[in-house]
N, C-alpha and C positions, 0 to 999 in steps of 0.2 A: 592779877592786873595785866592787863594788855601792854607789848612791848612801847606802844606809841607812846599810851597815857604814863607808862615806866620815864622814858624820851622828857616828854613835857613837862612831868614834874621835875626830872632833874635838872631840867634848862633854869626853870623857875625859881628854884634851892636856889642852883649858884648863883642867880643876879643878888635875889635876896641878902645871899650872905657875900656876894664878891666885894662889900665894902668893908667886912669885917673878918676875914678869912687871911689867913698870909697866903702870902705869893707860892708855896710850896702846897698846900690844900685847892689852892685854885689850880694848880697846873694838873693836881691829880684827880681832880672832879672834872677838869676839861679832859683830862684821858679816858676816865670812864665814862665823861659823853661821847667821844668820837667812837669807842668803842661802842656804847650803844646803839651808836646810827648806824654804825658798821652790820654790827648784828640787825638792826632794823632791816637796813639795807639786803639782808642775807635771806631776811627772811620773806622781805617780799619776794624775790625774786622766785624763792620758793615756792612760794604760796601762787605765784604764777605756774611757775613749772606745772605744780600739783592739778591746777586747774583746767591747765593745755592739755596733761597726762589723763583726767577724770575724762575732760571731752574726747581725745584721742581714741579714749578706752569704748565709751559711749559709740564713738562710732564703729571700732572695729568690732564691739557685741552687733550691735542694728546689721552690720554687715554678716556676720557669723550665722545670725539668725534667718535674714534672706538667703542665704546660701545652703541653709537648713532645710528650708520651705522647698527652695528649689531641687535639691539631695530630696526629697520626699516625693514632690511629683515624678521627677525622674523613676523613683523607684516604682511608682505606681505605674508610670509608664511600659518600663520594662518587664514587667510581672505582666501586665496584659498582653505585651508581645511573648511572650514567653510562652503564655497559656493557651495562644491563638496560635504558637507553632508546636505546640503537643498537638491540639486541635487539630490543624491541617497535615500534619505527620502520621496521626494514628489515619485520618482518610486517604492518606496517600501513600501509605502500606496496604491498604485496604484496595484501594485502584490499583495498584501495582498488581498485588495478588488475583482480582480479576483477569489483569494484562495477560500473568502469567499462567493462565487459567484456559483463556483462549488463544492464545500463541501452541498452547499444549494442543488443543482441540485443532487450531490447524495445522500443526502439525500431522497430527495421526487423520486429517482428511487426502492432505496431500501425499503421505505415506498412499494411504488409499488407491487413492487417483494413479499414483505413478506404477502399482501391482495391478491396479486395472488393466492402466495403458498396455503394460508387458505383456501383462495374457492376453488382452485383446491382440497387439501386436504379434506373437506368437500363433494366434489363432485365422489371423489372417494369412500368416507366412503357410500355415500349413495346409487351408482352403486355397492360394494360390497355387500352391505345389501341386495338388491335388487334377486342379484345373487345365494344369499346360501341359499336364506329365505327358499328353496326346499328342500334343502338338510337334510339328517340325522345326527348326529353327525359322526356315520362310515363312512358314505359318502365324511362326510367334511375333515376326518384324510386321506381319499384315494385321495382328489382332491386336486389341491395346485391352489387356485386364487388369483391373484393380477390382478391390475391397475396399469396402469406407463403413466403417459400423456392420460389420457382417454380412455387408451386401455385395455381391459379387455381379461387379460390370463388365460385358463383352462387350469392346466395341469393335462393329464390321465398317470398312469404308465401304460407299456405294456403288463403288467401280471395280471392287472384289465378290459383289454378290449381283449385281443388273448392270444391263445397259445403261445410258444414257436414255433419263425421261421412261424407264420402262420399273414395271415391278415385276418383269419375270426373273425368276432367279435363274443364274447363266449354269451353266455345268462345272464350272470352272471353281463354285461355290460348293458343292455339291460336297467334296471328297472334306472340306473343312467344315462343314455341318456337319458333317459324321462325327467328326472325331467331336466335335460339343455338344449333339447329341446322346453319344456315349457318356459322358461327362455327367451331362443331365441324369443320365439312367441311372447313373453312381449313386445317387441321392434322390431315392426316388419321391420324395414327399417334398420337396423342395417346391417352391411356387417359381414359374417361370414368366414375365413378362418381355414382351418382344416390344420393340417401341424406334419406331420409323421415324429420321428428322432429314431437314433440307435445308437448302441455302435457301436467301428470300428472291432469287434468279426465279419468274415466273413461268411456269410452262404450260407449255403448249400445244398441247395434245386434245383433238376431240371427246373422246373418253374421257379425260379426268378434267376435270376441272380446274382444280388449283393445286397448291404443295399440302392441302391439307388432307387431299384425297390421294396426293403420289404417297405420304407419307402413313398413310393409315392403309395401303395398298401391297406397301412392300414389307409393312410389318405382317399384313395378315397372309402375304404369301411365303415368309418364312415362317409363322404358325404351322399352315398347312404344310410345310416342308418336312419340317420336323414331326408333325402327326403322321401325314401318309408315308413316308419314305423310311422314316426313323424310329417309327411305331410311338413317340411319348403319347402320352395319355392326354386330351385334350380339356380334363378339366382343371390340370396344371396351368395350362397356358390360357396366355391375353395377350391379345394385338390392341395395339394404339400405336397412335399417327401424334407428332409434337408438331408436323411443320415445319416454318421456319423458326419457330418461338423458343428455341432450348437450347441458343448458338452455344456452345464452346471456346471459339474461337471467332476474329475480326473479319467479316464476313466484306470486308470494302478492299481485300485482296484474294485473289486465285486462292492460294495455300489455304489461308482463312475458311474460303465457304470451301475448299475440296475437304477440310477435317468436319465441319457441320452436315457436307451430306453422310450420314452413319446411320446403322442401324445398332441398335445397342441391344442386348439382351442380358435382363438382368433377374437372378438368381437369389433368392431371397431363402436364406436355411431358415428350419425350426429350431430353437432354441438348443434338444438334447439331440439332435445333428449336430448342430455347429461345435460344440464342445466337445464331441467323441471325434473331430478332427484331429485333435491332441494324437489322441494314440495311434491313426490312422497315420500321421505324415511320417513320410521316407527320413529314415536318419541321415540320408546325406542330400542335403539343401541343395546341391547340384545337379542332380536328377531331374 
């Protein structure tokens, strides 16, 4: 029986019998009703608790279980980042080791390049040496040679080899054409081109025309300089005229066009000439 219906009947007894009960039976059925309310009383509150605790519970599972869902995508989440950084890691070992593939390969180019450059450099040091060994120190302050890629430039100014406006070669010229001549002899399969330039100063001479004739004029009179006086062979040689067209230098001061009037002559080795310069140059670079 339910504590209520326990409650109600006892209420119900004691009226019934409270007219014929002594005063000592009634006091003690009225204690075991108060007690009973009591306990009533105890248990509803209980029977609350239980029911606040049942929802309580209710909610912290519902909550448990979203937090479950959630705990699950996450992991799914993280798994596929994970997979997709294997993924991009094995390809970027893979790119790396390319990197380090061709960094190797320029390397061993620029090794290359820079054992080039030395022999070239060395090879020119020794075709220069070669060139001036002739020369006087005056000589050398009037002649300006370089090498650029194997190619050997003399450059003459125009007022160490002609007059003003003329392509005769003066005498004064003479004693240092010998000595490049000689030079030339040295190497005798060597190709020689002579090549005549000017400032863009027009001249004025009946006989020639312009700077393109002064300049193809005094290259072909140091050709023939070099042929008859100096014996080279003339199928070595070529005269050409630049003109004004091959400045050097700023041509809108003195200094300027006094460097573009020159005659250049340049020296072109064959291959196993150039290279047997090696053994040929003087051990002492001062020479």
């Amino acid at each position: 029986m339910k504590s209520r219906d326990i409650i109600i009947f006892a209420v119900a007894v004691s009226v019934a019998l409270s007219g014929c009960v002594s005063s000592k039976k009634f006091a003690a059925l009225q204690a075991e009703n108060d007690s009973l309310k009591k306990d009533y009383n105890v248990s509803q509150v209980e029977l609350a608790e239980s029911r606040a605790m049942g929802r309580s519970l209710e909610s912290l599972l519902e909550e448990a279980r979203k937090n479950n869902e959630e705990l699950k995508r996450n992991y799914v989440s993280l798994q596929k980042s994970l997979d997709n950084s294997i993924s991009q890691n094995t390809q970027g070992n893979v790119n790396i080791s390319k990197l380090v593939d061709e960094i190797n390969a320029s390397n061993r180019y620029i090794q290359q390049l820079v054992q080039a450059k030395s022999k070239s450099d060395s090879l020119n040091l020794a075709l220069t040496t070669n060139l001036t060994r002739s020369l006087s120190p005056d000589e050398i302050s009037e002649v300006n040679i370089k090498v650029l890629k194997g190619v050997v430039y003399i450059s003459l100014a125009d007022n160490m080899l002609f007059k003003s406006g003329s392509y005769e070669v003066n005498s004064r010229a003479m004693q240092t054409l010998g000595k490049i001549a000689k030079i030339i002899k040295d190497y005798g399969n060597y190709d020689v081109l002579v090549e005549g330039n000017t400032d863009p100063v027009p001249i004025n001479r009946t006989n020639i025309r312009n700077n393109w004739d002064l300049s193809a004029l005094r290259a072909s009179s140091i050709v023939q300089v070099l042929q008859k006086n100096f014996g080279i062979d003339p199928q070595r040689l070529t005269a050409a005229g630049r003109g004004e067209y091959n400045p050097i230098a700023d041509n809108s001061t003195e200094p300027g066009r006094q460097r573009n009037r020159r005659t250049e002559i340049i020296i072109t080795p064959k291959l196993d000439q150039f290279l047997d310069l090696i053994d040929k140059a003087p051990k002492d670079s001062s020479i």
